[in-house]
BAFI-701232 format. One record per residue (C-alpha): residue number from 1; y, x, z. Coordinates in steps of 0.02 Angstrom, whole numbers. Example, Ala and Ser with C-alpha at 12.3 -4.5 7.8 and 13.67 -1.06 7.14 Angstrom:
// residues 2
<rec nr="1" py="-225" px="615" pz="390"/>
<rec nr="2" py="-53" px="684" pz="357"/>
// end
This chain:
// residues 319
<rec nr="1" py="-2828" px="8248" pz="-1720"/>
<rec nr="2" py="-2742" px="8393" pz="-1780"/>
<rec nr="3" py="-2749" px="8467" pz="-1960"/>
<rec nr="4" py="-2895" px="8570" pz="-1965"/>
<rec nr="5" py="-2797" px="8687" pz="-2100"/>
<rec nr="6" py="-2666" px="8747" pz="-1954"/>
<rec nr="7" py="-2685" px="8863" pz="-1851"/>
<rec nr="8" py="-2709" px="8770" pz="-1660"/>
<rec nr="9" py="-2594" px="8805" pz="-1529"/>
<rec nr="10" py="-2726" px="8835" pz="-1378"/>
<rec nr="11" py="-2693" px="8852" pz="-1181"/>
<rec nr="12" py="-2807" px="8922" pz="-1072"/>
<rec nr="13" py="-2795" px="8850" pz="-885"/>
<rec nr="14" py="-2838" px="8954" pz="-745"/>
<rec nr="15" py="-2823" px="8855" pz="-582"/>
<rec nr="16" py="-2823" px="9005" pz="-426"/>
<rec nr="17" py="-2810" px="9004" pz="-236"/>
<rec nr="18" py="-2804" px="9181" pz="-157"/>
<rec nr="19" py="-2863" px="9286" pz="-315"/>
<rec nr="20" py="-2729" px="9417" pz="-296"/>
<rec nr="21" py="-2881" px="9547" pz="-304"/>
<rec nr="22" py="-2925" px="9491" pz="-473"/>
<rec nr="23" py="-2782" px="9392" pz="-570"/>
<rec nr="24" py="-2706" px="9572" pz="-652"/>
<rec nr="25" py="-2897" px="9585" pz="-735"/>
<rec nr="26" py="-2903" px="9416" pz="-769"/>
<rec nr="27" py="-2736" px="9381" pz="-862"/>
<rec nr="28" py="-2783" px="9555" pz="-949"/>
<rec nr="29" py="-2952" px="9491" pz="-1021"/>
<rec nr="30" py="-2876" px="9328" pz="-1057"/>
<rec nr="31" py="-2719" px="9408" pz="-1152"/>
<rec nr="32" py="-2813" px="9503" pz="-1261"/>
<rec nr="33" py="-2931" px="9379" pz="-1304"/>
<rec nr="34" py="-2793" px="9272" pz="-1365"/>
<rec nr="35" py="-2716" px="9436" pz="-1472"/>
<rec nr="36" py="-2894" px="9437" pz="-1546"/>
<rec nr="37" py="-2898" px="9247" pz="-1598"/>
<rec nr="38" py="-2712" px="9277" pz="-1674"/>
<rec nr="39" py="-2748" px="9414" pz="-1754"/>
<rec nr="40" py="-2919" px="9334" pz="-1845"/>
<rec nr="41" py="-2811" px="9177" pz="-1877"/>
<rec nr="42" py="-2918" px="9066" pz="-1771"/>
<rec nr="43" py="-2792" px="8997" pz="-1675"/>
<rec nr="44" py="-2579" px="9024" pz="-1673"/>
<rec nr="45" py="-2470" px="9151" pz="-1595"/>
<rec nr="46" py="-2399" px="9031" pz="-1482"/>
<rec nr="47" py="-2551" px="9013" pz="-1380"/>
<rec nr="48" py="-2559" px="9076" pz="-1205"/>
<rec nr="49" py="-2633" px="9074" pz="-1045"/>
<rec nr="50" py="-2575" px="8980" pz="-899"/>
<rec nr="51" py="-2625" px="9006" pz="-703"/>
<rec nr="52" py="-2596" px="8872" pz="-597"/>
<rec nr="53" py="-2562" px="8942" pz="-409"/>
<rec nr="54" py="-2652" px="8809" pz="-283"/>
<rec nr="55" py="-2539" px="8851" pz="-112"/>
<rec nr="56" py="-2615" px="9041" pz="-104"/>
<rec nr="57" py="-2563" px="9131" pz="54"/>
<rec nr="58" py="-2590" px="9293" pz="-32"/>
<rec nr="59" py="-2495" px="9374" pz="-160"/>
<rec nr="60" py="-2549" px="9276" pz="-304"/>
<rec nr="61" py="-2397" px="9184" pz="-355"/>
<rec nr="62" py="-2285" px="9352" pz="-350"/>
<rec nr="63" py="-2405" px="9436" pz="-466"/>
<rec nr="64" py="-2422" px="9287" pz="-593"/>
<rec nr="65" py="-2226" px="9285" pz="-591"/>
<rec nr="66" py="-2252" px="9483" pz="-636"/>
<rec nr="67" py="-2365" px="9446" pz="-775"/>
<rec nr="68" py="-2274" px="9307" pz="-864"/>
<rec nr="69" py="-2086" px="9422" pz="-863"/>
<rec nr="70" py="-2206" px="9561" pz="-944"/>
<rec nr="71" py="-2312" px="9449" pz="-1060"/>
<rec nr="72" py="-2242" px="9319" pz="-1159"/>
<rec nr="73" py="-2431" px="9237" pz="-1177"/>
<rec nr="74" py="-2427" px="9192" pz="-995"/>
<rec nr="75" py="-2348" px="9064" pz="-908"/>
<rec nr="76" py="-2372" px="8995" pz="-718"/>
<rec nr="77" py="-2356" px="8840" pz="-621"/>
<rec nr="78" py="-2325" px="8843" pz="-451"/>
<rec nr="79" py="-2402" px="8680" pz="-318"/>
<rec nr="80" py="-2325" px="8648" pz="-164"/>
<rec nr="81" py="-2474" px="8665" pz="-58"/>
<rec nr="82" py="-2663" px="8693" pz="-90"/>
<rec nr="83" py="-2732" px="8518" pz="-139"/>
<rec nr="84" py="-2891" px="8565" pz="-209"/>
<rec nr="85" py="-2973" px="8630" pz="-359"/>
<rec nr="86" py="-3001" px="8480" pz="-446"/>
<rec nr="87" py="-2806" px="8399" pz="-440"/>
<rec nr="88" py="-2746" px="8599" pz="-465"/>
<rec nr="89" py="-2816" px="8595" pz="-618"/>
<rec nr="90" py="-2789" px="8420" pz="-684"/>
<rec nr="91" py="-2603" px="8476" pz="-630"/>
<rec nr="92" py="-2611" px="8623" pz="-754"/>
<rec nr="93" py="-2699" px="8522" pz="-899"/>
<rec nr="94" py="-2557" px="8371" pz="-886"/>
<rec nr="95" py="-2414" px="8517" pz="-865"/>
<rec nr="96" py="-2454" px="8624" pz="-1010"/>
<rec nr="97" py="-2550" px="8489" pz="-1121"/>
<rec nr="98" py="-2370" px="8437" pz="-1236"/>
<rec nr="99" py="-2376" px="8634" pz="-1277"/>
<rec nr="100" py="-2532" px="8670" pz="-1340"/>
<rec nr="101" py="-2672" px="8571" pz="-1469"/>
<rec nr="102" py="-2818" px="8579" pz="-1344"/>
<rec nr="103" py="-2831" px="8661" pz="-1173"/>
<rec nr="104" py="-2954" px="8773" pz="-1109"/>
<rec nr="105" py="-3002" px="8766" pz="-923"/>
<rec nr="106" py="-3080" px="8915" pz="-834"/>
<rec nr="107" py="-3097" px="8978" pz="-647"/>
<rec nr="108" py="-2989" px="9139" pz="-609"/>
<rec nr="109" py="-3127" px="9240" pz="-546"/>
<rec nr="110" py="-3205" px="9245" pz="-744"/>
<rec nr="111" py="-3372" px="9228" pz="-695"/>
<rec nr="112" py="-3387" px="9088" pz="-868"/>
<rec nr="113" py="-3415" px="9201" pz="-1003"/>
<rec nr="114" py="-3253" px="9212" pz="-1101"/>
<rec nr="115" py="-3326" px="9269" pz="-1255"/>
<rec nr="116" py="-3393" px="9086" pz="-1306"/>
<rec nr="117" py="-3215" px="9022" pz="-1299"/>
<rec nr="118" py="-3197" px="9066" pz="-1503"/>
<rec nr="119" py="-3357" px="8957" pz="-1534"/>
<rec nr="120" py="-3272" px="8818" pz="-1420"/>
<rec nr="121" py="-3119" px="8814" pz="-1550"/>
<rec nr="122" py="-3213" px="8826" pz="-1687"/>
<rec nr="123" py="-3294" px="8657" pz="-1642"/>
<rec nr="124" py="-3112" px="8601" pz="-1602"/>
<rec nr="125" py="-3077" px="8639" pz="-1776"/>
<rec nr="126" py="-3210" px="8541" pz="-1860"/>
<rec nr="127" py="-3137" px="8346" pz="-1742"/>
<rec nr="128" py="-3229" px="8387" pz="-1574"/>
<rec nr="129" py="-3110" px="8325" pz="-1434"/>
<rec nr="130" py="-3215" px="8403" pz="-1280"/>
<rec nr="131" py="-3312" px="8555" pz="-1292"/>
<rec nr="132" py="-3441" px="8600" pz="-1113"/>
<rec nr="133" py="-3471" px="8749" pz="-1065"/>
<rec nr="134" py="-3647" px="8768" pz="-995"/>
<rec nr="135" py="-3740" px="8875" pz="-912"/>
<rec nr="136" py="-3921" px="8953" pz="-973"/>
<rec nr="137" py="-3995" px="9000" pz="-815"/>
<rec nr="138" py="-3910" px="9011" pz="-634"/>
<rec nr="139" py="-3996" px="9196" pz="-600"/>
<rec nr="140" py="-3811" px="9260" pz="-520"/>
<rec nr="141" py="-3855" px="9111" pz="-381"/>
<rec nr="142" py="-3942" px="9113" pz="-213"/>
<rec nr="143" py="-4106" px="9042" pz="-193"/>
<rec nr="144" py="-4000" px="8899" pz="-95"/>
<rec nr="145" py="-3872" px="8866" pz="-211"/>
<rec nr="146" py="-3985" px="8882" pz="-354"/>
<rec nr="147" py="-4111" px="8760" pz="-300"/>
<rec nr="148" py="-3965" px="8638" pz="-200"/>
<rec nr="149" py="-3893" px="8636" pz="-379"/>
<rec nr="150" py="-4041" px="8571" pz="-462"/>
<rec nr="151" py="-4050" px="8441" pz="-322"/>
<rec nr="152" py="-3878" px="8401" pz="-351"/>
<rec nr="153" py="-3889" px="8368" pz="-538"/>
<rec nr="154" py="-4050" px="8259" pz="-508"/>
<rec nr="155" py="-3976" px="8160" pz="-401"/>
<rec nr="156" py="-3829" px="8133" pz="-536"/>
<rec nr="157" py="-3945" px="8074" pz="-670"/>
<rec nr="158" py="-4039" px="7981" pz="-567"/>
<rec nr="159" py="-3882" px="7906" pz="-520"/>
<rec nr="160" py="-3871" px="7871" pz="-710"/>
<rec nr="161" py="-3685" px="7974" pz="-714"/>
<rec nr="162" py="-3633" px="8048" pz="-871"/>
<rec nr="163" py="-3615" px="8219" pz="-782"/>
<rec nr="164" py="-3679" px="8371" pz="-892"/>
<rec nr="165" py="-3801" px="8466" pz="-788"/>
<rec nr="166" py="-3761" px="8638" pz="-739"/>
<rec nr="167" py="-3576" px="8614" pz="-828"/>
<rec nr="168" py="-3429" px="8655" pz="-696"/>
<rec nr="169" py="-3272" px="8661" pz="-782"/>
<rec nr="170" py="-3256" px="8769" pz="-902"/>
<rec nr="171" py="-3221" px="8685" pz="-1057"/>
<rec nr="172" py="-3106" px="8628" pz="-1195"/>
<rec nr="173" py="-3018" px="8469" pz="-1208"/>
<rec nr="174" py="-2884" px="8404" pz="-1346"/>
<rec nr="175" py="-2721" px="8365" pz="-1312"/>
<rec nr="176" py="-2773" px="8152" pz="-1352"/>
<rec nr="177" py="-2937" px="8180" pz="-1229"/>
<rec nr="178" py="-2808" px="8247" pz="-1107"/>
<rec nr="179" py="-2679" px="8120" pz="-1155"/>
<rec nr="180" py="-2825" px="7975" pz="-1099"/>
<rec nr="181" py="-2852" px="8072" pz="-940"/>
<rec nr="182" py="-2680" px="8047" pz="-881"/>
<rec nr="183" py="-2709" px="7872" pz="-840"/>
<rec nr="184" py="-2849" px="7886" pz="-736"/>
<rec nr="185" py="-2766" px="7873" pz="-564"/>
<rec nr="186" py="-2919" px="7921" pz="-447"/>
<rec nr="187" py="-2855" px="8002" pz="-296"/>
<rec nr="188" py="-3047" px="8040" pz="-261"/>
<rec nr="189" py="-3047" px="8167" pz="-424"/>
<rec nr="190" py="-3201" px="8225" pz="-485"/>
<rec nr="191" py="-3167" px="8301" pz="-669"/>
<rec nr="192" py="-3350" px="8323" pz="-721"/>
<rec nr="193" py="-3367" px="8141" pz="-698"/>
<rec nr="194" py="-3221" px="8085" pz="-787"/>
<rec nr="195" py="-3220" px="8175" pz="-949"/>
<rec nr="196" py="-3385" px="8135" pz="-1011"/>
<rec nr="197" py="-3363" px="7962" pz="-959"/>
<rec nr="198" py="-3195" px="7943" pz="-1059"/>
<rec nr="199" py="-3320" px="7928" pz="-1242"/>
<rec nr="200" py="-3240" px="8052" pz="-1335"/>
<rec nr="201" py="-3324" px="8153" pz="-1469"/>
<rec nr="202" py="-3414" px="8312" pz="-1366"/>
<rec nr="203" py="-3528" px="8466" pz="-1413"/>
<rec nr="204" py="-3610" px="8595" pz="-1285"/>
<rec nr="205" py="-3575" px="8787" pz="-1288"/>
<rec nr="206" py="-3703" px="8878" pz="-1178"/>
<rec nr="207" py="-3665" px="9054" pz="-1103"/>
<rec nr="208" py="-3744" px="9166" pz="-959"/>
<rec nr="209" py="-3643" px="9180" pz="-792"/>
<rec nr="210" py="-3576" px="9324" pz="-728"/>
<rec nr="211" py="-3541" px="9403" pz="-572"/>
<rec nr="212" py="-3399" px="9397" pz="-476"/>
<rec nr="213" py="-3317" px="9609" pz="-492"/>
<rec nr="214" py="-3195" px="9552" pz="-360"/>
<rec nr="215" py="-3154" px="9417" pz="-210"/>
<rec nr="216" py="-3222" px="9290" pz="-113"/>
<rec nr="217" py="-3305" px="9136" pz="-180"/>
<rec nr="218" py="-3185" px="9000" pz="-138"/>
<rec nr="219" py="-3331" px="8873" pz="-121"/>
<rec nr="220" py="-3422" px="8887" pz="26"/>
<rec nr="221" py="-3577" px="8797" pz="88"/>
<rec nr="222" py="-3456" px="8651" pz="165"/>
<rec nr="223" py="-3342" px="8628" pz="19"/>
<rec nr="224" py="-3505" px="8644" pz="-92"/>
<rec nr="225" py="-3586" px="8492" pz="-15"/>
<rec nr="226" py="-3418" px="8404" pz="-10"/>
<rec nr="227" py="-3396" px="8415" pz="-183"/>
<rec nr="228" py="-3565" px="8348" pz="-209"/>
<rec nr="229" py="-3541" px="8227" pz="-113"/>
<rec nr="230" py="-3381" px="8168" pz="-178"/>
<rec nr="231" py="-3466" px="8156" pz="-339"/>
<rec nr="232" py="-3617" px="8041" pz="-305"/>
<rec nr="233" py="-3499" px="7913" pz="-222"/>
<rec nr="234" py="-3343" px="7936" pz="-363"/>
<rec nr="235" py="-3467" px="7867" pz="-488"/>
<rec nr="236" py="-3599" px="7742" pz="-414"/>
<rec nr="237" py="-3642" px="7603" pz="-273"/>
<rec nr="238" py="-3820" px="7660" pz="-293"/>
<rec nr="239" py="-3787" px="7746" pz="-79"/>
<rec nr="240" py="-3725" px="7562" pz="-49"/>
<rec nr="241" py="-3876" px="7486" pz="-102"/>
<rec nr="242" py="-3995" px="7612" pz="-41"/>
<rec nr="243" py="-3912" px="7535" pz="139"/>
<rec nr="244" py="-3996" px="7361" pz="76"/>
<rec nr="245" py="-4170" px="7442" pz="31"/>
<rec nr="246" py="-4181" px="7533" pz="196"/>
<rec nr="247" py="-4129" px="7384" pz="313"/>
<rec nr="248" py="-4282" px="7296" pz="211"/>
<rec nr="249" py="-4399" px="7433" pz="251"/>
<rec nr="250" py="-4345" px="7460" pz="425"/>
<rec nr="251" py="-4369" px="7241" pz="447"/>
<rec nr="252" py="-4542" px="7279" pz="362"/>
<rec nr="253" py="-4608" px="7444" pz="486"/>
<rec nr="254" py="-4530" px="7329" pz="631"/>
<rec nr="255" py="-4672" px="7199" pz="600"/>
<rec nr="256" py="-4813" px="7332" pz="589"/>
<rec nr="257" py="-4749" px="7407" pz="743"/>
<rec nr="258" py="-4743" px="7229" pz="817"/>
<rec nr="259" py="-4933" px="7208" pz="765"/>
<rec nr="260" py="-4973" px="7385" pz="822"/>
<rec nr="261" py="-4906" px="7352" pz="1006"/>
<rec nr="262" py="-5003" px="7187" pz="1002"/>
<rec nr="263" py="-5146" px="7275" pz="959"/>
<rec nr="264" py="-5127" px="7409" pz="1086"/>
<rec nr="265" py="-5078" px="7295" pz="1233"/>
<rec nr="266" py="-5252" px="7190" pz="1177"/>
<rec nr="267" py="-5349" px="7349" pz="1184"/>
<rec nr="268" py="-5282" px="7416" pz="1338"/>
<rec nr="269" py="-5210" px="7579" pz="1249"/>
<rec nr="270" py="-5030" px="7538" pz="1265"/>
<rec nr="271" py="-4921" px="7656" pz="1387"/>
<rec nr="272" py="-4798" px="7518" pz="1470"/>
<rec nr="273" py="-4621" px="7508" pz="1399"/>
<rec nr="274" py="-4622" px="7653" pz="1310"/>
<rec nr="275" py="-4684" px="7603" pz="1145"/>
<rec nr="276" py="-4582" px="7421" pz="1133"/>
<rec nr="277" py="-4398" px="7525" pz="1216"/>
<rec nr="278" py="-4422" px="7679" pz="1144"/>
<rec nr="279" py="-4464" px="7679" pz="974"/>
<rec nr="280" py="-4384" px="7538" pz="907"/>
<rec nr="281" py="-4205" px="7606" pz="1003"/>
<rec nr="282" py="-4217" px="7797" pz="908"/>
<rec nr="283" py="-4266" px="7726" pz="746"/>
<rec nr="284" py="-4157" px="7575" pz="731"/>
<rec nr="285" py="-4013" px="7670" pz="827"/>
<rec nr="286" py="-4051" px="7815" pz="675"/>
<rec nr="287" py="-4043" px="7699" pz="549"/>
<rec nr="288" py="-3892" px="7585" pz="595"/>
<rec nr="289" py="-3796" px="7762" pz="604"/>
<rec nr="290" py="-3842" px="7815" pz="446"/>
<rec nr="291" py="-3792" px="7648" pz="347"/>
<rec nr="292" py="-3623" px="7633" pz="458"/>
<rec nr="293" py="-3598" px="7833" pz="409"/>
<rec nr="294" py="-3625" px="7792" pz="219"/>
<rec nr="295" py="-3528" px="7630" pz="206"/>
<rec nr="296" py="-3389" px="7705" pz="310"/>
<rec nr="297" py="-3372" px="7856" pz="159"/>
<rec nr="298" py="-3338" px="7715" pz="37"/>
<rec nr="299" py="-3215" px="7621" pz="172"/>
<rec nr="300" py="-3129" px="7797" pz="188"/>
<rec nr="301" py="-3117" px="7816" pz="-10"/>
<rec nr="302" py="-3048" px="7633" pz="-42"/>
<rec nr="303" py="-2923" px="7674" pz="101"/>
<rec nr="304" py="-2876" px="7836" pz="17"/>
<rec nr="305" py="-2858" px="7742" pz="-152"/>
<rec nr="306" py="-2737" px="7603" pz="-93"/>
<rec nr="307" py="-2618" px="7721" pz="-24"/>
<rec nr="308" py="-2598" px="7803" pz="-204"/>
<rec nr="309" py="-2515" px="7953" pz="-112"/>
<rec nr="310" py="-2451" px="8103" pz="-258"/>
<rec nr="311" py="-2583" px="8191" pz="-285"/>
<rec nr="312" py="-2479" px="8368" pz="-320"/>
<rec nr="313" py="-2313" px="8412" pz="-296"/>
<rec nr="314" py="-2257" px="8555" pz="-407"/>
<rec nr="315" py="-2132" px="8705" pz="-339"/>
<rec nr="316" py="-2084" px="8812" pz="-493"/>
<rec nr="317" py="-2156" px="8804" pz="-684"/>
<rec nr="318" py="-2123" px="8967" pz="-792"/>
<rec nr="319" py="-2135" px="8940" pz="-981"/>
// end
């Protein structure tokens, strides 16, 4: 851990697909914060905020070259091709993490309350390697996402992950915590898994979300439940054995359905055929689809893993 007495050298990470329509404010709010921080000696003048362009198709990229020749506090890094939020910004922290004491992480469109990144660095300061940002309430969601969220998060700790609920990613790592994370090799990458599992000292920062003043949400209903979804399998078996419990229970309602048509055929009730074909084919047929679907999402993710394909490639890097 860093001397307490300096002055840290922070980056802020801004991962961004298509945010042309809001990077200018962003990098502005961002800027100033960090003349703020140097000017009340909270952190040191070679801080600086970095955006990290995920293969936009807009005009992102030309504008973030704009903004670092004009601001020496801004620096960019360019991907290939879009590859996702998650290994965009895992691509920014292991860039960027040999020039700076910890690293902030924080979605372009701002809606993470910047003004709680001070109190993150003043836990820094005092040995905390990871720092969450949380949110209070979720009153800038739908009724859908809001209540989908909660679902999500139950089924996390239920899952007994070390997820923090209603955390995303906006928070503050150390260069060691960052260090650690470069050897985990997941192609599958779910950072909101990883970190907390990694051990390292942690506090919680809670802030109100705001609205997005500009844009598109990049996270639609499909990537939404994608994400999810990627995160329930990245860190348990628990869908795997679920498969077990529910070939059980189907052997179990098999035998009261075999007494049932006994009964009915005894008492003269029974139409003919249709309760011994029918039934038995939709629910078993239902059920066999559903176990093949699950195990076959854990097939595709140990097929994905073997190949240990790149998971960025990196075009340009201003500094």
């Amino acid at each position: 851990m860093m001397d307490t007495i300096s002055k840290p050298v922070i980056g802020i990470i801004s991962p961004c697909y298509n945010e042309e329509q809001v990077i200018n404010d962003t990098e502005n709010q961002l800027r100033n914060l960090i003349v703020t921080m140097v000017a009340s000696n909270l952190i040191s003048d070679k801080s600086f905020v970095a955006f990290v362009d995920d293969g936009s198709k807009d005009n992102t990229w030309n504008l973030i070259e704009t903004l670092a020749s004009l601001n020496k506090q801004v620096k960019g890094l360019k991907l290939v091709g879009n590859v996702g939020h998650q290994n965009a910004l895992l691509a920014g922290l292991l860039t960027f993490n040999e020039d700076a004491d910890a690293l902030i992480s924080i979605d372009a469109d701002l809606q993470d309350d910047i003004s709680v990144i001070e109190t993150m660095i003043q836990k820094f300061n005092t040995g905390i390697d990871v720092v969450y940002g949380v949110r209070k309430e979720r009153t800038t969601d739908t009724f859908f996402k809001k209540n989908s969220a909660k679902l999500f998060y139950w089924l996390i700790q239920k899952l007994k992950s070390n997820m923090i609920p209603n955390h995303a990613d906006y928070r503050l790592c150390s260069k060691r915590a960052i260090n650690c994370l470069s050897y985990y090799n997941e192609v599958n990458l779910f950072l909101r898994g990883i970190i907390p599992s990694m051990g390292f000292t942690s506090a919680i920062i809670y802030y109100d979300r705001l609205a997005r003043t500009a844009g598109n949400s990049k996270f639609p209903l499909r990537k939404m439940l994608s994400f999810a979804w990627n995160g329930i399998t990245s860190f348990s078996t628990l869908p795997l054995k679920l498969v077990t419990a529910v070939g059980f229970i189907v052997f179990f309602l098999c035998l009261i359905m075999t007494a049932y048509a006994g009964i009915a055929i005894y008492t003269g009730d029974a139409v003919p055929g249709w309760l011994s074909t029918v039934l038995p084919m939709y629910f078993l047929g239902g059920i066999q689809l559903f176990s093949i679907g699950v195990i076959g999402e854990y097939i595709g993710k140990i097929y994905a893993e073997t190949k240990q394909r790149p998971r960025y490639f990196i075009d340009k890097k201003i500094i």
